[in-house]
N, C-alpha and C positions, 0 to 999 in steps of 0.2 A: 504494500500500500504506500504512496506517494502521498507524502504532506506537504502541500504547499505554506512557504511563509511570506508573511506580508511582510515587506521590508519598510520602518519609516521613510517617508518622502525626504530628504535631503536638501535644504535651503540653501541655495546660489550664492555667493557674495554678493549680489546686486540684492535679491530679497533682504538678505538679511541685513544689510545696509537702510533699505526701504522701511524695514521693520520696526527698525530701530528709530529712523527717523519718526515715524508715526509715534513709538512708544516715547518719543521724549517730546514730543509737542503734546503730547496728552496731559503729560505730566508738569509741565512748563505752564501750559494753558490754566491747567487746575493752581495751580502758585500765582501767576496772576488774577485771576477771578475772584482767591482768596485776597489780595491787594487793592481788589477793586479796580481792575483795569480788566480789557480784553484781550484776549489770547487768541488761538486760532480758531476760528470759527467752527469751524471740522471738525476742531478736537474733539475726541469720543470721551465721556466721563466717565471713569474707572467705579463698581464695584469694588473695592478694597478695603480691608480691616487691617491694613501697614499704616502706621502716620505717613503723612504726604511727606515729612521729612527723609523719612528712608527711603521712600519714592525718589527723592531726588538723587539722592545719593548712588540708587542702583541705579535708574535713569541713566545718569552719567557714565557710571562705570561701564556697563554693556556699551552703551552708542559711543566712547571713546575707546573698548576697547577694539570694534569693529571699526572702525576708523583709522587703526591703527594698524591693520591687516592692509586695509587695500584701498582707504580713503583719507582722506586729509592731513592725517596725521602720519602717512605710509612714509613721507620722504625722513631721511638720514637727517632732514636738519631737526626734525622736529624734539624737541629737549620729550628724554626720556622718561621723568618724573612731572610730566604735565596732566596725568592722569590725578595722580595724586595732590599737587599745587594748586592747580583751578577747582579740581572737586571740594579742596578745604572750603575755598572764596566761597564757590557757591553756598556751601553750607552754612559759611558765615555769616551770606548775604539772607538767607533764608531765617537764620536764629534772629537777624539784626535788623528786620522788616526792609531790606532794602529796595524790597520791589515797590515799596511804596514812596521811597525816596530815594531814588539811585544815586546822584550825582554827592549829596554831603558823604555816603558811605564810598563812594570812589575815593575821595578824599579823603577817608580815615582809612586808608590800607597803605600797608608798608610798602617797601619801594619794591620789595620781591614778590610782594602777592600782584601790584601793578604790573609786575615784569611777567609774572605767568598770567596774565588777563589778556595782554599785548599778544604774548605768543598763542595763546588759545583761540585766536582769532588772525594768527596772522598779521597782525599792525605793523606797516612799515616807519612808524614815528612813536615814540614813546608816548602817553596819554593825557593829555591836558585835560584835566576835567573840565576847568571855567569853559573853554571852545564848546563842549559836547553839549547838542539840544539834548532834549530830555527821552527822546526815542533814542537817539545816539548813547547814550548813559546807559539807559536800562538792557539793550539788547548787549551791552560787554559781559552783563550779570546772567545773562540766557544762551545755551550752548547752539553753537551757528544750525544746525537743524530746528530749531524753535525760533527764532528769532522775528519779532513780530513788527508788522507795518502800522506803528501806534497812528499816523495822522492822517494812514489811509490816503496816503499820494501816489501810491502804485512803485513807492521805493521802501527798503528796508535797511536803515541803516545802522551801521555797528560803528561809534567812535565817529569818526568821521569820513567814514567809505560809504557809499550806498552802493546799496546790492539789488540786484532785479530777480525773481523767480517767479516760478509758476508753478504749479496753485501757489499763492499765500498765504498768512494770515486772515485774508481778507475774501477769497476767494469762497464762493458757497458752498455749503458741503456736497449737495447734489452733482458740482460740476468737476471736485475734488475727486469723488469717489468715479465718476468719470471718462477722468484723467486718467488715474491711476489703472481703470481697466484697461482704456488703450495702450497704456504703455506698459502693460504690464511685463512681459517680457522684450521688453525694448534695449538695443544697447544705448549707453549713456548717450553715449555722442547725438546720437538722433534726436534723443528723446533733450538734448540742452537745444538744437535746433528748430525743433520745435515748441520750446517752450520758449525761444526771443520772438518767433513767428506771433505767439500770443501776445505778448506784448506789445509792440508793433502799434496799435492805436493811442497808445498813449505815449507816443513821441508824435505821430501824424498829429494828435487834439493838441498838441503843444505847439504846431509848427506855425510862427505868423509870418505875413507878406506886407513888406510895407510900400509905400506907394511908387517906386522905383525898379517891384519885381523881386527886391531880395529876401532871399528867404532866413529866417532864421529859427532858431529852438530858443525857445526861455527855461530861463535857470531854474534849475529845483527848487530852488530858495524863493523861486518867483511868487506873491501870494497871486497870482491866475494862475499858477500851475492846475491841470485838470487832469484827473486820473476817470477816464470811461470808465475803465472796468467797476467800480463800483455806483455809478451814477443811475437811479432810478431807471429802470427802460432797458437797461442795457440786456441785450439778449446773445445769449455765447452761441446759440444755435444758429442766431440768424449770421452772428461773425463767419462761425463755420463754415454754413453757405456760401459766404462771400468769397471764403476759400476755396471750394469746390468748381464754383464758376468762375474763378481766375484763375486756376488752372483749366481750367476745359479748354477756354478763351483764346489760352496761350499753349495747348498742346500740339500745337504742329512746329510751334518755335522753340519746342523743349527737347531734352534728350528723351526718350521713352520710357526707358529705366526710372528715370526720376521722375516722369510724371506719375507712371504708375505705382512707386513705394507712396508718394505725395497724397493721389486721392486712396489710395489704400486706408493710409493712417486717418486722414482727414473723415472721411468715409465710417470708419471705424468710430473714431470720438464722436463722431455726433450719434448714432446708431447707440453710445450709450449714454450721450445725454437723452435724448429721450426715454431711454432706460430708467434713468434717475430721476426724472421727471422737472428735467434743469430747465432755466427759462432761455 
């Protein structure tokens, strides 16, 4: 007689990376909401009987030590004991309510906890607090897969970098969960090409003409900055479309290949926005 055995399914780096990011915006989100701020929209609320404090703590530990395998933290430069330096911060930032006031506790850390905040983020300038707005402050305190879009500009910024992604913080969970099915087995690369594709309207809603024909971009800092993706109306399905028939448009001036990987994926995401029943 022949026994068949079920073998566990075996998790990819790329999953488990994904995994991990999800598990630490869940956790991140729930620390802000406790602060009285928002966090990701998406985030899913944990059943748990762990204080959220040790949440944070394993939070970190998993998703940096996946990171450390084959993401962010992979390269030779990255200091060895940054696991252990920035998970204290955090910790301290959490016993010391720092989510609710980031920038006076930037200020009360020693010059080596500043130095592992810096490197945990990659900064290429050491940290001025007084410079950093208050989105820029708090996301130094939140590990870069959580890191939230407090003013809802369609930027996320850490210190003073702004960073663009897709889904956000801000993004709905309907069009989150989505995403993440079309690209589920996606390689990175595509799947970062795709995600500047989605952004894309919110440098077009930035671009003015002045009366001479010149075109230009206004500054982030501009207060007419306009971020579509979040603006009453705004529909991802119908973007989508817009996708699909700009490529159609222009398929006979395309490579083939590419057009066909293009409405494939395209195709695919909205197939599960309507899934989700995303607007």
């Amino acid at each position: 007689m022949r026994i068949e055995s079920q073998q566990p399914e075996v998790m990819t780096l790329q999953q488990t990376r994904r995994a991990q990011d999800k598990n630490i915006q869940n956790v991140f989100s729930e620390v802000l909401r406790e602060a009285g701020r928002q966090g990701y929209v998406s985030a899913e609320v944990a059943e748990s009987a762990e204080p959220l404090q040790e949440r944070v703590q394993q939070s970190w530990d998993r998703w940096y030590q996946t990171e450390r395998t084959g993401g962010r933290y992979a390269s030779s430069e990255a200091p060895k004991n940054l696991g252990e330096t920035f998970g204290n911060v955090l910790m301290k930032a959490y016993e010391q309510g720092a989510y609710v006031a980031p920038k006076p506790f930037l200020k009360g850390l020693t010059e080596a906890e500043l130095k592992s905040v810096k490197n945990s983020h990659w900064l290429a300038e050491p940290i001025n607090v007084d410079s950093l707005t208050e989105e820029g402050a708090l996301n130094l305190l939140i590990p870069p897969a959580a890191q939230v879009d407090l003013n809802g500009d369609g930027f996320t910024r850490s210190g003073t970098a702004y960073g663009i992604k897709f889904p956000d913080s801000t993004t709905p969970p309907e069009v989150t969960r989505a995403w993440d099915a079309a690209t589920a087995d996606m390689p990175e690369g595509d799947r970062m090409t795709y995600e500047l594709q989605m952004i894309t309207p919110n440098r077009f809603a930035n671009m003015t003409v002045a009366p001479d024909g010149t075109v230009s971009e206004r500054d982030f800092d501009d207060p007419d900055w306009i971020n579509p993706l979040t603006a009453d109306g705004y529909s991802f399905k119908k973007v989508i479309q817009d996708w699909i028939d700009s490529l159609d448009y222009f398929k006979n001036q395309m490579d083939p290949a590419r057009y066909a990987k293009d409405r494939r994926f395209w195709s695919s995401f909205q197939e599960q926005l309507r899934a989700t029943g995303a607007a």
